[in-house]
C-alpha positions in Angstrom: 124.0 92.9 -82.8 124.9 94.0 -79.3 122.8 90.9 -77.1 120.0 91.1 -76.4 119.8 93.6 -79.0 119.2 93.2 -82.6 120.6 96.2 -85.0 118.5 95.2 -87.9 115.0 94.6 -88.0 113.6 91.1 -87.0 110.4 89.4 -86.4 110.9 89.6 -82.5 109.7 93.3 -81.1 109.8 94.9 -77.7 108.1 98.4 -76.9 108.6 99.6 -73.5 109.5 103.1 -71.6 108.1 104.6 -75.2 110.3 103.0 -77.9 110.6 99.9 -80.2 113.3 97.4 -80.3 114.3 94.6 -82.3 115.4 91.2 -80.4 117.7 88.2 -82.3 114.7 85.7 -81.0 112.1 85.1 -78.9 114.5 84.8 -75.6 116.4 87.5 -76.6 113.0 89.5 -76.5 112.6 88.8 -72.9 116.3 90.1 -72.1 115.7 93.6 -73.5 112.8 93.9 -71.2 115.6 92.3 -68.2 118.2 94.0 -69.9 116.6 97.6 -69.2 114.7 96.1 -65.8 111.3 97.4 -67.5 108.2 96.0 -67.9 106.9 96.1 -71.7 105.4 93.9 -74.4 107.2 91.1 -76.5 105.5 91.0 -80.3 105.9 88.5 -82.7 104.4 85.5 -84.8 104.3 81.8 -83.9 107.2 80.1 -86.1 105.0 77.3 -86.9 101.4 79.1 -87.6 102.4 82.3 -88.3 99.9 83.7 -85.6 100.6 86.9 -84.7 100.9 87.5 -80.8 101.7 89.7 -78.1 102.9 89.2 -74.6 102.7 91.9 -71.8 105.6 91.4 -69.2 104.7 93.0 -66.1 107.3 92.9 -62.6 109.1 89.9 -64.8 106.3 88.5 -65.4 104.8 87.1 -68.6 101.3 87.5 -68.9 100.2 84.0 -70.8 100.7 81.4 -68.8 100.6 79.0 -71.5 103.8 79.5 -72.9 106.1 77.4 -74.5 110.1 77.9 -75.4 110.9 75.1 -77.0 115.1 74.7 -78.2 116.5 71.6 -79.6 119.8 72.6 -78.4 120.8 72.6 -75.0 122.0 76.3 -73.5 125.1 74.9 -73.1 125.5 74.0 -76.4 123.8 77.0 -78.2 126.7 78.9 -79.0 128.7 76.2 -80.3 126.7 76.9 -83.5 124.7 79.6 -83.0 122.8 79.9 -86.3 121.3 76.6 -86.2 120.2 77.1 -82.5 
């Protein structure tokens, strides 16, 4: 794992400038695109539904305005124990 950046496949992936990445998690997904200042898409499934979706990011932008990040861990706290974050 180099953050954002996942070296093993996960259920979070980015495709922009012509390639495929894997993310740690749904706000590391959004860093790659940051990461590499790049628009791109963000591909995953809903944890609770398993619905598949796909998010366009365009100039930092998502393109659903009905999202929801939801963390029961304050960012402050989230690497105090990083796996249950």
């Amino acid at each position: 794992m180099a953050n954002p950046f996942s070296a093993v496949p996960t259920a979070y992936r980015v495709r922009a400038t012509e390639r495929w990445w894997y993310a740690n998690c749904a706000w590391d997904a959004f860093g790659i695109l940051g990461a590499l200042d790049v628009d791109g898409t963000v591909e995953s499934s809903c944890p609770d539904c398993g619905e598949p979706y796909a998010i366009e990011v365009s100039d930092a932008r998502a393109d659903a305005g009905d999202l929801l990040f939801h963390c029961l861990v304050p960012a402050r706290h989230w690497w105090d124990d990083i796996v249950f974050t």
